[in-house]
C-alpha positions as CSV (number, residue, x, y, z in Angstrom):
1,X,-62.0,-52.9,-29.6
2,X,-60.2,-49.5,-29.8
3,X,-63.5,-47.9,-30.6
4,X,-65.2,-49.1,-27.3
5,X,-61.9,-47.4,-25.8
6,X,-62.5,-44.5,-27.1
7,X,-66.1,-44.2,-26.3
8,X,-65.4,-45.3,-22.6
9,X,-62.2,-42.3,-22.7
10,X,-65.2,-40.0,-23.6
11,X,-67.8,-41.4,-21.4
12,X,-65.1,-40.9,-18.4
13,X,-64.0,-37.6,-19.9
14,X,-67.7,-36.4,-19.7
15,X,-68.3,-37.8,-16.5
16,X,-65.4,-35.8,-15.5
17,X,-66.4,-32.3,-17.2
18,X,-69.9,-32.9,-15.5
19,X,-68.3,-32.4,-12.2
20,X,-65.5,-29.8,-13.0
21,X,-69.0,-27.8,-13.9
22,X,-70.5,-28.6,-10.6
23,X,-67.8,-28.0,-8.7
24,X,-67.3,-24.4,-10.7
25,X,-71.0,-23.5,-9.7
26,X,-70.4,-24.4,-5.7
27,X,-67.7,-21.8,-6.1
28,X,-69.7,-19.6,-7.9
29,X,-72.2,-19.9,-5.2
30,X,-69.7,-19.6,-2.1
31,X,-68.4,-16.4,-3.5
32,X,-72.0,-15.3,-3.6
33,X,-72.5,-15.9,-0.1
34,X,-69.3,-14.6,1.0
35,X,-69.4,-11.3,-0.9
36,X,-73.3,-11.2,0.7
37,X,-71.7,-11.9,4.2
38,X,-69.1,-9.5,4.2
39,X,-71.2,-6.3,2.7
40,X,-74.0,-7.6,5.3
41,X,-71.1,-7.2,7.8
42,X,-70.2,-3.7,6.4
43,X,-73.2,-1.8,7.3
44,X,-72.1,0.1,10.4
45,X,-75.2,-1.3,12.4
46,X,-74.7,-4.7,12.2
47,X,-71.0,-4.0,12.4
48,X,-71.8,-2.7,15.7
49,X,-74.0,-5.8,16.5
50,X,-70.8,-7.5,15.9
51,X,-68.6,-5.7,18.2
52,X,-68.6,-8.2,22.2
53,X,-68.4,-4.3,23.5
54,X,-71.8,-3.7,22.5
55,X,-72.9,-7.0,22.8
56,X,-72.1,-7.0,26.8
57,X,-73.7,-3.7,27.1
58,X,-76.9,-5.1,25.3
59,X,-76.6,-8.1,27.9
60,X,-76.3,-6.4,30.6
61,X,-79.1,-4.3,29.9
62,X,-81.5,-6.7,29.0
63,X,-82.5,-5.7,25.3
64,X,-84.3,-8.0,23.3
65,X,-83.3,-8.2,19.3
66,X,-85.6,-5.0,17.9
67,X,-84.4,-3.1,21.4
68,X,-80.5,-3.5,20.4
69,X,-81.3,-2.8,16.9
70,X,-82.6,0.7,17.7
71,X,-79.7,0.9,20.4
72,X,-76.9,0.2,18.1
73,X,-78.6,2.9,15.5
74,X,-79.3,5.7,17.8
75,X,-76.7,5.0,20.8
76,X,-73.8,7.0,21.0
77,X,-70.4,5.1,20.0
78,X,-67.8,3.9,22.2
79,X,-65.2,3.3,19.3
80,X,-64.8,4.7,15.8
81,X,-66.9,3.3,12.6
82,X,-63.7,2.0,11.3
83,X,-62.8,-0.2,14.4
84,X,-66.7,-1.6,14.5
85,X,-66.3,-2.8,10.8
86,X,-62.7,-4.1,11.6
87,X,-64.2,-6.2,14.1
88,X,-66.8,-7.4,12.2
89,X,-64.4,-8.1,9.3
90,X,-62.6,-10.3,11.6
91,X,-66.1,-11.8,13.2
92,X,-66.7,-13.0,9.7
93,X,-63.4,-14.0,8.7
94,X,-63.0,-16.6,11.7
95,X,-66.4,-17.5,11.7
96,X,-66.0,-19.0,7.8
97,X,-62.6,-19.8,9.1
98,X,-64.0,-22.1,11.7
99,X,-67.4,-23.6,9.7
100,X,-65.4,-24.5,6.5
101,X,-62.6,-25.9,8.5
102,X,-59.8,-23.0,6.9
103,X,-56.8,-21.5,8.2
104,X,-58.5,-18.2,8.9
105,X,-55.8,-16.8,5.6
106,X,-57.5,-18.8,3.4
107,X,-61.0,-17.8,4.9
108,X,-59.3,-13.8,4.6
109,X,-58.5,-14.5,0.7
110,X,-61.7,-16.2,0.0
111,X,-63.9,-13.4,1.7
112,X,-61.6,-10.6,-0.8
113,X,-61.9,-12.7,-3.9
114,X,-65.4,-12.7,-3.4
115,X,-66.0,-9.2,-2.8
116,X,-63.9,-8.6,-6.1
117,X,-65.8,-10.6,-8.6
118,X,-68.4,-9.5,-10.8
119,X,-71.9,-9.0,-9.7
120,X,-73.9,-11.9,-10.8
């Protein structure tokens, strides 16, 4: 009797382990994709995508996608580098805030974890 115990405690122990390792790969993963997002969202360009002051200008110009692309590249700013990235730091930050169903703190922290740990 205490034998089939303990091989049940193991069983149920294992069983256990077996998701603490899948649930340590999702996390894995999610950093992956935040890190990815957030060094996407980095490169002035599509930082500039990002910005709804470009983004009205493109509208109201009528740009398709490859137009903007080469708009945002070549136009002349209307804010500094810094404030483009800010607002695409933020773009992303309440975007993940709002899809994962995070205070947009939490979705802040997970974003800098990500972009801290090592490249896999």
């Amino acid at each position: 009797m205490q034998q089939q115990a303990r091989a049940a405690l193991a069983r149920k122990v294992a069983k256990a382990a077996k998701s603490h390792r899948k649930i340590a790969e999702a996390t894995a993963q999610r950093a992956r994709d935040l890190d990815e997002l957030r060094r996407w969202s980095s490169d002035p360009v599509t930082a500039k995508l990002l910005s709804p002051d470009f983004a009205a200008g493109v509208a109201a110009g009528g740009m398709a996608a490859g137009q903007a692309l080469a708009a945002a590249d070549a136009s002349p700013r209307k804010m500094a580098a810094w404030e483009d990235r800010e607002i695409a730091r933020r773009t992303i930050t309440s975007e993940v805030a709002c899809t994962l169903h995070l205070a947009e703190r939490t979705a802040e922290s997970l974003i800098g974890e990500a972009s801290c740990s090592p490249a896999r």
